[in-house]
C-alpha positions in Angstrom: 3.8 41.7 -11.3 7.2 42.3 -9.6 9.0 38.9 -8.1 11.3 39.5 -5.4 14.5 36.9 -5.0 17.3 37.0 -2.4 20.3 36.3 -4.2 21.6 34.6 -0.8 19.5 31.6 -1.2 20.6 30.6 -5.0 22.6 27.7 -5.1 24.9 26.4 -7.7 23.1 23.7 -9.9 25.5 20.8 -8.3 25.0 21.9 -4.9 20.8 22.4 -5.9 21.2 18.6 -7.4 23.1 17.3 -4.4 20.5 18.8 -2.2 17.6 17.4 -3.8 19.3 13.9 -4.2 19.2 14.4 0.0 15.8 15.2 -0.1 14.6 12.6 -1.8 16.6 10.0 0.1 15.2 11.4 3.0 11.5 11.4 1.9 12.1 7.6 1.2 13.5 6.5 3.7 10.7 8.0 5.8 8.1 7.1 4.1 9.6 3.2 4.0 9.8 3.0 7.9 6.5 4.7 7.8 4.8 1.8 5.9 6.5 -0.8 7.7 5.6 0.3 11.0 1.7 0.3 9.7 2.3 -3.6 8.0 3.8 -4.5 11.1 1.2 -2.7 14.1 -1.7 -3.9 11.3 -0.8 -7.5 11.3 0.1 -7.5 15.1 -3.4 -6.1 16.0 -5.0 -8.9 13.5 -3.0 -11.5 14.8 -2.0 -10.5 18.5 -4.0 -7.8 19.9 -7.4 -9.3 20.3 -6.6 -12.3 22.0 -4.2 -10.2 24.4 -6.5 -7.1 25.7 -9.8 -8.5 24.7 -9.6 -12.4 25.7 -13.2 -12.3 26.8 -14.8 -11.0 23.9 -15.6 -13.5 20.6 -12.6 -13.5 18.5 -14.1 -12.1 15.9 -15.6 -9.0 17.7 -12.1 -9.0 20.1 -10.2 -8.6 16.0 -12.5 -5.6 14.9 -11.4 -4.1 18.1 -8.1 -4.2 17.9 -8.3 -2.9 14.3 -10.8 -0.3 15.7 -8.1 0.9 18.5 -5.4 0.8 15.6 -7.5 2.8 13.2 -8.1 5.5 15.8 -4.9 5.8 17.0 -3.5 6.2 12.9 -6.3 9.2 12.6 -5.1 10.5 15.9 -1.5 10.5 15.0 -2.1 12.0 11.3 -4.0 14.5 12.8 -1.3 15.8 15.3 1.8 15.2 12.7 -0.3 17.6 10.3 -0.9 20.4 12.6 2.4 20.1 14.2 4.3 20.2 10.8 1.6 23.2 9.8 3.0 25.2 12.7 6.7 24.5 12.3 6.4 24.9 8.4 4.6 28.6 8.7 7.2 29.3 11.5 9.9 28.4 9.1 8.7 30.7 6.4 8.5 33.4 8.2 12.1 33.8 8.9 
């Protein structure tokens, strides 16, 4: 089996390691807001959300459906962010 490499594309092992080192960074930071954006909606829609868009309902049922509306709109989103960034990655890698 025959492997094909495009000699543009190399980089130098500092500029490969600097690279990274930005990757990485990136991926953390991301992933940080990422997580502190679902603490912070999760608590709200414990704490908040019932009692503001279901004030008519029992507490308890007006709780699980603010968690319900949260838990949706996380599948929703993960959904979407996957296929978008499964079309933009295959359009990437076909240039």
């Amino acid at each position: 089996m025959t492997t094909l490499t495009d000699t543009r594309l190399t980089l130098a092992p500092d500029e490969h390691t600097r690279e990274l080192r930005r990757a990485v960074i990136a991926a953390t930071v991301g992933t940080t807001i990422e997580w502190y954006d679902f603490l912070l909606y999760s608590t709200m829609a414990g704490l908040v959300f019932g009692k503001l868009f279901f004030p008519n309902e029992d507490p308890v049922t007006a709780t699980l459906n603010a968690f319900g509306i949260s838990s949706a709109s996380l599948r929703v989103r993960s959904a979407l962010s996957s296929s978008a960034t499964s079309v933009i990655g295959s359009a990437a890698s076909r240039r």
